[in-house]
C-alpha distance (Angstrom), angle and dihedral (degrees) to the residues before:
residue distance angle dihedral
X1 . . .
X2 4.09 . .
X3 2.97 136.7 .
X4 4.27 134.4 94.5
X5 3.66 90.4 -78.6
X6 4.19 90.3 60.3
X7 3.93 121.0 96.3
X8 3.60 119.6 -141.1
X9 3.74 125.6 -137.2
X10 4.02 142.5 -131.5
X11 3.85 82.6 -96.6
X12 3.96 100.3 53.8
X13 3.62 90.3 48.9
X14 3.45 100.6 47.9
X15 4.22 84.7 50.9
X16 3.10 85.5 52.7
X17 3.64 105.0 52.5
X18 3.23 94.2 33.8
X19 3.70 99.9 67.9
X20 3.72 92.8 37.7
X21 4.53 80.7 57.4
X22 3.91 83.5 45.2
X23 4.27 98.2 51.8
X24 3.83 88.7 48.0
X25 3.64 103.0 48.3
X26 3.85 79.4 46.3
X27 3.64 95.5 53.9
X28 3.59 89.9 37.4
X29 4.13 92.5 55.6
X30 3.77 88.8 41.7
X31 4.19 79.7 -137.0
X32 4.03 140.8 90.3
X33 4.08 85.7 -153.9
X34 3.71 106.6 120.9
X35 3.52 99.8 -122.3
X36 3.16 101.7 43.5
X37 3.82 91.5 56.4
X38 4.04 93.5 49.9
X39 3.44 80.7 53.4
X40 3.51 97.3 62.0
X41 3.66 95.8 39.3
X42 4.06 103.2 72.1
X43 3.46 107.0 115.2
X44 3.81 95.4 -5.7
X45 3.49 111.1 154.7
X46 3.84 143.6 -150.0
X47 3.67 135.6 -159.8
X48 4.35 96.9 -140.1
X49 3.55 135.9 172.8
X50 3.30 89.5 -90.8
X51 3.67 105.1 48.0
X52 3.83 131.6 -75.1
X53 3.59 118.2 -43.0
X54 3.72 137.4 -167.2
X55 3.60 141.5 -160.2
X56 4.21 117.3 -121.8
X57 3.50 111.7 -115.1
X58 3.74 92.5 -137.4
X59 3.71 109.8 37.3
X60 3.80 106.4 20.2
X61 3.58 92.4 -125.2
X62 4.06 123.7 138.2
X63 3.78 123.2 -91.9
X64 3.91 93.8 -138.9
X65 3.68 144.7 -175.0
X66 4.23 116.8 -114.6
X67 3.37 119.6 -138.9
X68 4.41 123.5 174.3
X69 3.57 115.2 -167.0
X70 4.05 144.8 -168.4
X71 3.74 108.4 -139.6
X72 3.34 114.7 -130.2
X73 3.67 141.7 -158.3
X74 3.50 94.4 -95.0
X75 4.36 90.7 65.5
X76 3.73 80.9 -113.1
X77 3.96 125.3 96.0
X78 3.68 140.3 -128.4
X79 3.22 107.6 -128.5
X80 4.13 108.1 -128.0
X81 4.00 97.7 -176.7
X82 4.18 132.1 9.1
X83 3.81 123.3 -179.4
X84 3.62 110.8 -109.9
X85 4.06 85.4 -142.7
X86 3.57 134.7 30.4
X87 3.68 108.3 -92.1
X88 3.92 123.2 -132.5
X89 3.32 113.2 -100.5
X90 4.08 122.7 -112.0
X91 3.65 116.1 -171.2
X92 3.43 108.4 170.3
X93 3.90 89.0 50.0
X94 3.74 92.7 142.3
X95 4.01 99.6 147.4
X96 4.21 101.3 38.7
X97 3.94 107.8 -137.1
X98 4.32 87.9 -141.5
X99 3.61 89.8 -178.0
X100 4.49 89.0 67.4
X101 3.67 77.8 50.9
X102 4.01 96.3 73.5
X103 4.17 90.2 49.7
X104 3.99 85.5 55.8
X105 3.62 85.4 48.9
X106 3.64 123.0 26.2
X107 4.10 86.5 -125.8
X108 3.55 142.0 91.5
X109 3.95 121.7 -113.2
């Protein structure tokens, strides 16, 4: 389960940005009150594994990096497209707009 030889996941990064986002918008409030912290946190931002990362100012969703992948035989993947930017975050995208999708990727769906 550890070791240098283990891969980490979508989930143990986030974890681990996410408290590292959470200990400087605590510092940076100089408070553990609630709203003072989610005051702090619009448009932190965090140098992670994966890139840097930022919270929306409106929703307090993730800025993130996108990534698609093959998997392979390997239980890795190889990764066939990756976002040269973080993209904005959208979580109430219930009804996809597919045609945005070829501007973020130079394809068609």
């Amino acid at each position: 389960m550890f070791g240098q030889h283990q891969v980490t996941d979508r989930c143990w990064e986030a974890a681990y940005f996410q408290v590292h986002l959470l200990a400087k918008a605590i510092a940076r409030a100089g408070s553990t009150e609630v709203e003072d912290v989610l005051q702090t946190m619009r448009g932190l931002e965090y140098d992670a594994p994966q890139g840097r990362v930022r919270i929306d100012e409106h929703n307090h969703h993730t800025y993130l990096y996108s990534r698609i992948g093959r998997a392979n035989g390997d239980g890795q993947f190889d990764i066939l497209y990756e976002s040269q930017k973080a993209l904005k975050p959208d979580p109430y995208a219930v009804a996809p707009d597919f045609n945005g999708w070829s501007s973020l990727t130079g394809r068609r769906p």
